[in-house]
N, C-alpha and C positions, 0 to 999 in steps of 0.2 A: 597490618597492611601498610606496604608503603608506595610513593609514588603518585600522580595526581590523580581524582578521584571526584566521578562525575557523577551526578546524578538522571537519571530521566525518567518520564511521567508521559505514561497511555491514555491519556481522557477518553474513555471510552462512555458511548450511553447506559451500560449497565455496569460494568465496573471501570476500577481506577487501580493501573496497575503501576510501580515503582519498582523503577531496579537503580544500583550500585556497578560502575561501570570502570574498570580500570582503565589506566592511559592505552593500552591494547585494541578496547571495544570489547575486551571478555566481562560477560553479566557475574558478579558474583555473589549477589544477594537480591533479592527481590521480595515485594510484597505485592496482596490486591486484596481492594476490598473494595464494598458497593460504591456505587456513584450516587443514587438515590435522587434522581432527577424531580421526583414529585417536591422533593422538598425544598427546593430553590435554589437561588444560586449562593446566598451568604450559605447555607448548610454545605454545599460542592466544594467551596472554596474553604472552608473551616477541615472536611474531608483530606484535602488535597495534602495540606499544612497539617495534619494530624497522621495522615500517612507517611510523608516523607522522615518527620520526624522519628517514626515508629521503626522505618526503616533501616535508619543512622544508625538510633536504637542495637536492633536487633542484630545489623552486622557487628556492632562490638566498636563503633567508630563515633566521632563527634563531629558537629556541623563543621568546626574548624577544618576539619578532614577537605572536606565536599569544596571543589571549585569553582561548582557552579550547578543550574539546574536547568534542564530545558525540557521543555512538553510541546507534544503533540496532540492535533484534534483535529476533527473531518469538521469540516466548513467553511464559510467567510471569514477570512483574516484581515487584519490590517498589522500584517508583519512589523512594518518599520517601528508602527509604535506600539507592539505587543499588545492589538486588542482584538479581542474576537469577538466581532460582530452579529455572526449569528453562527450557531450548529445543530444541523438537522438532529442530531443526536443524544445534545445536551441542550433541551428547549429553555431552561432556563437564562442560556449563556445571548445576554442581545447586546453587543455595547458593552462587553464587561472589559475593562482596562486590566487584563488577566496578569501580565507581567508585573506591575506598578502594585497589583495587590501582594503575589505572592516575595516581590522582592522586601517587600515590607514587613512579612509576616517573617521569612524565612531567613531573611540578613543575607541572601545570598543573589548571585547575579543569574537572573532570567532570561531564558531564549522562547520565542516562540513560534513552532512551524507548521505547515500543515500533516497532518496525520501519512499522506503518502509519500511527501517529500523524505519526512524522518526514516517513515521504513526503507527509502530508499540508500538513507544513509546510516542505516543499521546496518544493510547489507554490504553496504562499501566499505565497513570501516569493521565491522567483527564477523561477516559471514560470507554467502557464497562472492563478495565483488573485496573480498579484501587482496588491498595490493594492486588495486584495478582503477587507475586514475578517472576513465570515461566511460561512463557503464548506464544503462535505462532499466530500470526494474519496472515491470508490471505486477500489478496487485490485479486478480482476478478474483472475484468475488462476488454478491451480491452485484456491484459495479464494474465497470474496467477502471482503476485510479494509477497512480505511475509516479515516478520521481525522475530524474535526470543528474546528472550528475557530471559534474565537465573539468576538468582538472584538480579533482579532488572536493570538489564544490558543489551543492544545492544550484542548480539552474531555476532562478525564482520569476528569471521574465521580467516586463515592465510591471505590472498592474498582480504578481502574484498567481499569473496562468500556466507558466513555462510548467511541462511536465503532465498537464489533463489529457492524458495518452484516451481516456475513454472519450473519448469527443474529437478525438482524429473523423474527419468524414469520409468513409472506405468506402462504404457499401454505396454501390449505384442507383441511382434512382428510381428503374423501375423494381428492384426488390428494398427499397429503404421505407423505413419506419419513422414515425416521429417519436425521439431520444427524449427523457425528461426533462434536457438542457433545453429541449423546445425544439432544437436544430433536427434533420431527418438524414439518416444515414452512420451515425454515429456509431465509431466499435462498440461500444459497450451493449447497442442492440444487439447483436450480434454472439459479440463470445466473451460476457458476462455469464453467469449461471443463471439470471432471467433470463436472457436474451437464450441460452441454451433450452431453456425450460419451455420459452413459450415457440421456438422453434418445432420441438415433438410435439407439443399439446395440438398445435396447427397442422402436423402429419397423420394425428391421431383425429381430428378434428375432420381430416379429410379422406379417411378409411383407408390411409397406406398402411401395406400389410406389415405388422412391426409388435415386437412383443411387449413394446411400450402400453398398447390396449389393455394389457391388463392390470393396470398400476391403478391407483386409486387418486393418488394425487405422485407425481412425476417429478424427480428433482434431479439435476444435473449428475448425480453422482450417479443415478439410474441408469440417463443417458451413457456416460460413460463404461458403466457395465454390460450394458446390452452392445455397446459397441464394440466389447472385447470378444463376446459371443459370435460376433461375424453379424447382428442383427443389420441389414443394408438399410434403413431409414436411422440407424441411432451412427451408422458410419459416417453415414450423408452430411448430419448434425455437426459431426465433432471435425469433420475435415471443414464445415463449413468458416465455422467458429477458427479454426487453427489458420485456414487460409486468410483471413483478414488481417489475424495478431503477425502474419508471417508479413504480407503485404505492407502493415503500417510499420515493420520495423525495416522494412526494405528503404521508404520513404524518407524515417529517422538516420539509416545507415549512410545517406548521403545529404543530411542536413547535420547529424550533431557527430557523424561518427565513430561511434561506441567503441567499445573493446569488447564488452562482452552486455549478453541482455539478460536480467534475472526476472522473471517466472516466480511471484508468489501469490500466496492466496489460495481457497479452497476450490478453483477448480484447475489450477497448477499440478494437485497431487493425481492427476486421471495419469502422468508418468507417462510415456512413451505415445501411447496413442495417440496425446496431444502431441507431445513433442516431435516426434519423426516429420507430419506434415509439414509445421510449423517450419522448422530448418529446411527443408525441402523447396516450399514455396519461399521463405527466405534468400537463401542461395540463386533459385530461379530469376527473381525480379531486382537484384540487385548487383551493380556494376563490379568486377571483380576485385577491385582495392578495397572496396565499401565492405566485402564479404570475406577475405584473406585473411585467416587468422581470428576471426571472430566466432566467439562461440555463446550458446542459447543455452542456459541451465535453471535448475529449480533452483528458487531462495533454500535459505541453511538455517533462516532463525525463528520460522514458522511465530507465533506468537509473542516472541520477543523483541522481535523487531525495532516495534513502538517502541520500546524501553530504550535499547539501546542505541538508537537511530536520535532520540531523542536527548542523552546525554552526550550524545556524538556532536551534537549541536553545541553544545559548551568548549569541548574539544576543538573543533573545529572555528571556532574561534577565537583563539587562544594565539599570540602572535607566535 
């Protein structure tokens, strides 16, 4: 292999995934294996540094190769000086000076961002936003998370907020909810796959006639199916859900002015159902330069993202 050659790292809570990333942003090798949170943080960090090497390893390359390494992870960061403070997902991680260890162990130069920022620049740099200087990705999932991206660049904000697309406050008050953030009204109520989930359980709750009733335990991808069936309470749901992702990109189209919005995360792939309103109500609330040429699609790199959003941060670095 020739040419520079980056590394990046998925901290996830249950595994820890590593890919090998050309100057491109094409994955060419990758690995994973457990994260094993019970077992602390020096065991994580011994992991991390035992993976990446394996890595090297296995694509046929040596550290010399690697220009650098950068990772991702969902929580409190203190970006500037690579420490992550806390991660709901990796509880051992409180205060751990992440960079400063792994530059030590690994000889190599460390980046560190948050887990949504990276995917966002996974996709800008190897997948559906390549070539696309200003672009917003949402991550639909469990949560609403987001990344931004503004001249080819992570939009980090003052304080490391720039990009919490799920904590946009859309929903009006008399139907808004209190958000985990604490705040009430927040998308991520809304057209998250909880916020989807507990939407039907609440229709169901209230004897709307809906073939949801017969589920045992109800989960977004449900919704989705019953809504392709013509079910009109699982329709309701998913236009619900799509009008606010469509509204809050309406509001970003005339604050950051995108080029395009990438759509990842598992309830992304519901395909068309979502997507039609979405653009729909997009298009409607938004002033016509803000909308001209802009277009809404699904992410490209579904799971890999973190990898290489995350060696993209090396790259992007790089004078």
């Amino acid at each position: 292999m020739s040419g520079n050659l980056y590394v990046g790292i998925d901290l996830g809570g249950t595994n820890i995934k590593v890919g090998v990333c050309d100057e491109t942003g094409k994955l060419l090798h990758s690995y994973e294996g457990p994260t094993g949170t019970e077992e602390g943080a020096d065991v994580i960090l011994s992991r991390i540094e035992e993976y990446v090497r394996k890595l090297v390893s296995d694509a046929s390359l040596s550290m010399d190769q690697i220009e650098g390494v950068g990772a991702g992870i969902a929580g409190f960061l203190d970006i500037p000086n690579g420490i992550v403070l806390e991660s709901p997902n990796i509880t051992p991680f409180r205060n751990i000076p992440l960079v400063q260890i792994l530059e030590e162990r690994l000889g190599k130069r460390v980046i560190l961002n948050n887990d949504a920022n990276v995917a966002a620049l996974g996709e800008a740099w190897g997948g559906a936003g390549a070539g696309i200087s200003n672009l917003v990705c949402y991550t639909l999932g469990t949560g609403v998370g987001g990344g931004i991206i503004i001249d080819g660049q992570i939009h980090q904000g003052f304080s490391s907020m720039g990009g919490e697309l799920g904590h946009m406050q859309v929903v009006p008050d008399l139907e808004a909810i209190v958000c985990g953030c604490g705040q009430t009204g927040c998308l991520e109520t809304v057209s998250s796959a909880t916020g989807i989930v507990r939407m039907a359980k609440d229709a169901v709750e209230r004897g709307d006639k809906t073939s949801l009733q017969l589920m045992e335990e109800i989960t977004a991808k449900d919704v989705f199916t019953a809504a392709k069936t013509g079910d009109e309470v699982a329709v309701r749901i998913v236009n619900r859900a799509a009008y606010y992702i469509g509204r809050s990109m309406a509001m970003l189209a005339v604050v950051v002015n995108p080029q395009r919005f990438i759509l990842g995360g598992g309830v992304s792939r519901a395909g068309d159902i979502l997507f039609e309103p979405i653009r729909e109500i997009f298009n409607r609330y938004t002033p016509a330069p803000g909308r001209e040429g802009v277009d809404i699609v699904p992410a490209m790199l579904g799971n890999d993202a973190g990898m290489v959003g995350a060696a993209g941060l090396v790259r992007q670095a790089q004078p």
